[in-house]
N, C-alpha and C positions, 0 to 999 in steps of 0.2 A: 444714669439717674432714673429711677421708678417715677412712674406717673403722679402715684401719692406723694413720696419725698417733693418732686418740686412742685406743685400746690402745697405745700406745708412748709417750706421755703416762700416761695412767692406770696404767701399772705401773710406770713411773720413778718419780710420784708416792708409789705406794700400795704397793707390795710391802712392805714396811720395816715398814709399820704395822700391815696385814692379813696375818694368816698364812696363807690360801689365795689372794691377790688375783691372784698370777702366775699361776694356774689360763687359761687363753685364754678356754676358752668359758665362764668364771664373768665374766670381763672382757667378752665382747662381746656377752653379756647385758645387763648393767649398761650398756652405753652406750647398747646400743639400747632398753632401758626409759629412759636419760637423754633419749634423741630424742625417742619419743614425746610422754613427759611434757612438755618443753618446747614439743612442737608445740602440745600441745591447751591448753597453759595460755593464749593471747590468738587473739583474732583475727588473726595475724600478714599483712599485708601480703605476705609473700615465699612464702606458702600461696596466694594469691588464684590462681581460674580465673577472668577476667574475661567471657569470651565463649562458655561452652558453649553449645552449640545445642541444639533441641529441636524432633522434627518434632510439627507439632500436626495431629491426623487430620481432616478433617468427617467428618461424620455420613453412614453410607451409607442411602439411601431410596429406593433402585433394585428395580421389584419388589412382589411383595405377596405376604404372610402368612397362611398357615393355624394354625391355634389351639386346642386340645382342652383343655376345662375340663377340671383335673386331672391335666394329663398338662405332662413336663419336654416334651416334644418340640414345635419348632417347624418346619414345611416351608416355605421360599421358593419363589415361582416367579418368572422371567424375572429373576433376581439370579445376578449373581457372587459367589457364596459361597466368602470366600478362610477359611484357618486362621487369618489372623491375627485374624477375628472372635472368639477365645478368651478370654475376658478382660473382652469388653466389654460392655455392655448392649443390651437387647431390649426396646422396645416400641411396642404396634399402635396403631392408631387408636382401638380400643376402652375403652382406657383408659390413666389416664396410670400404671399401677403399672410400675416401672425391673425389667426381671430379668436378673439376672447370667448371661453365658454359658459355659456351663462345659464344653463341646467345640463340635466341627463335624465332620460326617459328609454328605461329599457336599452336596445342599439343605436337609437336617436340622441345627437347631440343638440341644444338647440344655441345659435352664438348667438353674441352683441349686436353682428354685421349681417347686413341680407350678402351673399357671396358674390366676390366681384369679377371670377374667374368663370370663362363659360363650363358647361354643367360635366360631367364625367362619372364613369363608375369604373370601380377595380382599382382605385389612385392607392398608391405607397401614400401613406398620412404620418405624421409625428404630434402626439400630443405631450405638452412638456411644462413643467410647474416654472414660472419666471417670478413667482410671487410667492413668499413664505410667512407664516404667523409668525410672530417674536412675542418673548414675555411683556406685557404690561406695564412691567416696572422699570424698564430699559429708561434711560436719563441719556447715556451716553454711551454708546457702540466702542470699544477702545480698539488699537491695530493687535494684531498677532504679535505676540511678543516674541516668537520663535520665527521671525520670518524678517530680517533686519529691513529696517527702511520700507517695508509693505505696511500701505494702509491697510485698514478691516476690511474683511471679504465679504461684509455686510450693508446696504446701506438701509436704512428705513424711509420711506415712502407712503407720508400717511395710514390711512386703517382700511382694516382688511374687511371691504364692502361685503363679503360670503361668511364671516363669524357669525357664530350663533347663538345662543344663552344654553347652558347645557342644567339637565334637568332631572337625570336618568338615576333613581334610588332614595336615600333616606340619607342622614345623616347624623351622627349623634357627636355633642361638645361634651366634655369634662372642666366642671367649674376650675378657674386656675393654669388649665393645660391650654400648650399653643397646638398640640394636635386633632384635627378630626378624622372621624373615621365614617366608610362608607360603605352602605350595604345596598343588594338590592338590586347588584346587577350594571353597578358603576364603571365606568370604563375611564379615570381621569389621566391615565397619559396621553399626549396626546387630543386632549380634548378642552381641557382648563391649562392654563400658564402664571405663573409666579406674577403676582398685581391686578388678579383677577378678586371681584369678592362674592363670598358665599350668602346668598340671600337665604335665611331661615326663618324668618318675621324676627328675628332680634335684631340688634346692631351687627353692622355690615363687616366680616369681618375678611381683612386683606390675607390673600394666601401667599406665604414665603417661598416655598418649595412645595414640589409636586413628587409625594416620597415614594406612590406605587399606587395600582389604579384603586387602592382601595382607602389610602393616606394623604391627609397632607400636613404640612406645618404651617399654622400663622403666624402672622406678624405680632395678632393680637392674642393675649389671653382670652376666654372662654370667662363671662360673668358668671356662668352659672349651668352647671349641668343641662341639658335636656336632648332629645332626638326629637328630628321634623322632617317632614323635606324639603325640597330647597333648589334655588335659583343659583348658578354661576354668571356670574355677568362681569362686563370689563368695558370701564369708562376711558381705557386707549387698547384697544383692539392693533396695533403695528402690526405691519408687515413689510418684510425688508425684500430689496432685491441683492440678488448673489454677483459679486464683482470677483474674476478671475478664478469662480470655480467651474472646472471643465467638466462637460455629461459624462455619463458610463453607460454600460450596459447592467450595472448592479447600485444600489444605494450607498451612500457617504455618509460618514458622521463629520459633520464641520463643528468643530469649538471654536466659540468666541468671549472673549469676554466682555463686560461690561458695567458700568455703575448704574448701581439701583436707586430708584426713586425710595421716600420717608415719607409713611404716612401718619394720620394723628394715631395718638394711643388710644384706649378706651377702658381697660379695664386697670385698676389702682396699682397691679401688679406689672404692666407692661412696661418697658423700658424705650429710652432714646433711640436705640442701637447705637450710638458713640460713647466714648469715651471719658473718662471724667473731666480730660482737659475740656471738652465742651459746655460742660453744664451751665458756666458761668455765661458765654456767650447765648446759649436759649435762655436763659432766666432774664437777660439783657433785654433780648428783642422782643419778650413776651411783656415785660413793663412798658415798654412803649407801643403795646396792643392794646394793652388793658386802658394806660391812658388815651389814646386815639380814639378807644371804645366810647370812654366819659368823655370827651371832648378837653381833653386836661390839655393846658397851655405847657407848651414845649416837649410835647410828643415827638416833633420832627426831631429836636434833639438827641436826645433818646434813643432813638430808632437809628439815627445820625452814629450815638457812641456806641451801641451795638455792632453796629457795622466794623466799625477802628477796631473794637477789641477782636472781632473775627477775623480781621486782614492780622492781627499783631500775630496772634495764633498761628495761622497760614505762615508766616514769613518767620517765625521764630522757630517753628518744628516743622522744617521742608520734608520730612517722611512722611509728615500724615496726609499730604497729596500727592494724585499720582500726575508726575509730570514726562507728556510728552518727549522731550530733550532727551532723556531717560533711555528710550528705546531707538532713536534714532541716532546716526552720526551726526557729528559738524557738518557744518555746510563748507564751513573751512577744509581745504584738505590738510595734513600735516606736514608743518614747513614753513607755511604760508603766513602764522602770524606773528603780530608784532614783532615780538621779541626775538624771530630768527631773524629779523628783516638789519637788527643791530649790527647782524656777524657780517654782513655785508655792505656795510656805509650808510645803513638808511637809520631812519628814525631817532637821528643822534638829538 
């Protein structure tokens, strides 16, 4: 369903009933509190990212450590001390305590902790990423479906305190198009992630995919031609820690999948991202927004049948959510139930 279709539904429907419902932006509020609401109520199938990528770092061990009992500051020598050590942990041979590093200056590390190991130089050191950025629109982390009975090698762990706003070039929209493009010396892989939004002084708009460091696709249409430059920012910055993936001496691609978060639409041309069976369900819970809005008696109602019609949905078409069960065994072994228990005098 297009943004415009359902405000042009919802006011044919509702004007008559609700005394401010022809109001536009009381309306295209209300449907996009309907989108959301419906997104996050299932696991929906037609949300899944089945193959995000994920680079996994080794451990750098190039080099050796000097160490001043009490002091944040750590000095490398014969290492490539890049910035992107920010973030990660520090520690020597001396001891196995993990310290978080919280800049880089030239060969100078500076941590979280004043050091609690007496002081050393020449130490064998390992510095090693234990913390990863995740897309923005992550909802829900699913398990590897190629690894039976393994949960996700992912967990999320609040937001990642060292993200940054990324800033670097120009940007130009095309009125109507989800894609923008970037000039100017942009570097976007890497840098911005899928539920990030692009600040250009128009309406914010959410990025879908991240297609090349010069591309990306939104969520939302483009109102209107123009180039500026521009802000990337991200209102869940995540970062997950890695569960059962083992170091190397080379980098990994980990794929995971996951369900993505639904944001509002904004231009007349954007869509639900679901299905048609949905539509009826957002048109639901967007009338009992609009009424809640007026203060209209029996909104909780409303909002109430919205809900039944979303669960009837759910439970009448079990494809359109992904269920757990699904990828994992019985807890039963086989043999075990009921109805074998008959061949052998039970359960008469």
């Amino acid at each position: 369903m297009r943004f415009i279709d359902g405000r042009n539904q919802l006011s044919l429907e509702y004007t008559k009933s609700v005394g401010s419902a022809g109001n536009v932006a009381q309306i295209d509020s209300a449907l996009n509190f309907g989108k959301v609401e419906v997104g996050k109520y299932s696991l929906w199938r037609h949300l899944e990212v089945p193959n995000n990528e994920l680079v996994v770092i080794p451990n750098y061990e190039t080099g050796t450590a000097t160490i001043t009992k009490g002091s944040c500051t750590v000095t490398l020598a014969g290492a490539s001390v890049s910035a992107d050590f920010k973030g990660r942990y520090f520690s020597s041979s001396r001891s196995s305590v993990q310290y978080e590093i919280a800049d880089v200056s030239g060969n100078d590390l500076t941590l979280k902790s004043e050091v609690a190991e007496d002081s050393g130089g020449g130490l064998k050191f390992s510095i090693f990423k234990k913390w990863y950025r995740l897309p923005s629109d992550i909802r829900v982390v699913l398990p590897d479906y190629e690894k039976n009975e393994m949960p996700t090698n992912i967990e999320v762990h609040g937001y990642d305190e060292y993200w940054s706003e990324y800033s670097i070039g120009n940007v130009s929209f095309t009125k109507n198009s989800k894609t923008a493009t970037f000039t100017g010396g942009s570097a976007l892989l890497g840098n911005v992630y899928p539920g990030d939004m692009i600040d250009a002084g128009k309406p914010l708009y959410r990025i879908r995919t991240v297609d090349s460091d010069t591309q990306i696709t939104m969520v939302n249409k483009s109102k209107e031609t123009f180039s500026s430059e521009f802000t990337i920012k991200s209102d869940s910055p995540y970062k997950g820690f890695l569960v059962g993936v083992s170091n190397s001496t080379e980098k990994q691609i980990l794929r995971f999948p996951y369900i993505r978060c639904l944001y509002p639409m904004i231009s007349d041309f954007d869509d639900t991202e679901l299905p048609p069976d949905f539509d009826r369900c957002i048109l639901d819970f967007a009338k009992s927004e609009i009424m809640r809005m007026n203060n209209a008696t029996g909104w909780e109602q409303e909002f109430n049948m919205a809900q039944r019609r979303l669960q009837k949905l759910e439970n009448d078409n079990k494809d359109l959510v992904w269920h757990a069960a699904q990828q994992f065994s019985p807890i039963i072994p086989r043999g075990l139930g009921r109805s074998e228990g008959r061949r052998f005098g039970g359960f008469r």
